[in-house]
C-alpha positions as CSV (number, residue, x, y, z in Angstrom):
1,X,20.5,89.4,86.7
2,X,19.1,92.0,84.5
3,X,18.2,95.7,85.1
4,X,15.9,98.8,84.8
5,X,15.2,99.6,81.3
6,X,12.9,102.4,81.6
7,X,10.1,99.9,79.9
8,X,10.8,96.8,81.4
9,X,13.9,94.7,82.5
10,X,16.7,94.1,80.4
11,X,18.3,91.1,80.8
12,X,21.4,89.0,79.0
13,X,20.9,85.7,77.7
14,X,23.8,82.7,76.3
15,X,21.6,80.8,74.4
16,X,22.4,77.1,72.7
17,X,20.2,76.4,70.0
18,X,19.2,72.8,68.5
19,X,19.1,71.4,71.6
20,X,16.4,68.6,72.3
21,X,14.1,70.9,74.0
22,X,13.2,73.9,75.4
23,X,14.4,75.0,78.8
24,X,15.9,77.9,80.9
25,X,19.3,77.1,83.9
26,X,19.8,79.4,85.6
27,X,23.3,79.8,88.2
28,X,23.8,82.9,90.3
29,X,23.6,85.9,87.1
30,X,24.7,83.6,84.3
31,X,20.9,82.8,82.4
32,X,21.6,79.9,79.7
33,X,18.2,79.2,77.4
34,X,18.4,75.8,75.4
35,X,16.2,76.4,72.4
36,X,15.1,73.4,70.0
37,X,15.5,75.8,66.1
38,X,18.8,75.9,64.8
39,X,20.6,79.3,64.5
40,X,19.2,79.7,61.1
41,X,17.3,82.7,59.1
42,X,16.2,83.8,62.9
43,X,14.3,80.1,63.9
44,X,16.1,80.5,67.1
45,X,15.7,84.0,68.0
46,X,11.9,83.6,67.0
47,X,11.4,80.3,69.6
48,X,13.3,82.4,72.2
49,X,11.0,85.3,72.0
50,X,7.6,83.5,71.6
51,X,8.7,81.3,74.9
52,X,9.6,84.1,77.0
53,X,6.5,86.1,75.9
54,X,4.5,83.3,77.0
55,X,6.5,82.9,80.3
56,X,6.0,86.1,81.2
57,X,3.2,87.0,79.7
58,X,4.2,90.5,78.4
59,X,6.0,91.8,75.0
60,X,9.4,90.2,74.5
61,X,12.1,92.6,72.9
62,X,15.3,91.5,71.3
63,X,17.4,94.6,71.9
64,X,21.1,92.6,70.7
65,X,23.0,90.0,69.4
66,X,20.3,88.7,67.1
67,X,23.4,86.9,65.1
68,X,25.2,86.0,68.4
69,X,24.5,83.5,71.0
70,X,25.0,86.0,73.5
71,X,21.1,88.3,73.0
72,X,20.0,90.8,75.2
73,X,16.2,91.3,75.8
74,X,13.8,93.7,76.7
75,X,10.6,92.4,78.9
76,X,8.2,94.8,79.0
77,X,6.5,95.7,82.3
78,X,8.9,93.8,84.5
79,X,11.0,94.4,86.9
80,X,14.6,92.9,87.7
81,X,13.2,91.2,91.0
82,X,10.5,90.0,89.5
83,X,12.4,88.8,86.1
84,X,14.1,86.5,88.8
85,X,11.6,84.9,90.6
86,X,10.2,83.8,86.8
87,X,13.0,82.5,85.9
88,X,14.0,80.5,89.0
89,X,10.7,79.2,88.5
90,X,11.5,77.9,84.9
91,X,14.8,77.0,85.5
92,X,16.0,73.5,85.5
């Protein structure tokens, strides 16, 4: 789940927007995030990144797939290991 990224970890994301809230499941590697925007003019990609930026307290990057639901991010000043623990955390 995730890796070095020289500024932070980098870490793969299936996202399903419109759903009724907010949340992150995590199983093994596999990180789903249910947003609550629809996949329209950004909404979602914009939730995604102001919740993750205020999980982890640091800058949130969208590195790809900013029209897919598979993204992959960039959080800055983290590492893998600790990008896990966070998540478990949140998950569920």
């Amino acid at each position: 789940m995730g890796r070095e990224g020289g500024r932070g970890a980098i870490v793969d994301l299936y996202v399903k927007p419109g759903s009724g809230s907010f949340r992150i499941e995590v199983s093994g590697d596999e990180i789903t995030v249910f947003c609550r925007s629809p996949p329209e003019g950004g909404k979602a990609n914009l939730e995604i990144i102001k919740q993750l930026t205020k999980i982890f307290g640091s800058e949130v990057v969208l590195i790809s797939g900013g029209k897919s639901r598979v993204k992959r991010v960039l959080i800055t000043g983290s590492t893998p290991e600790q990008v896990r623990a966070v998540l478990a955390a949140h998950s569920g």
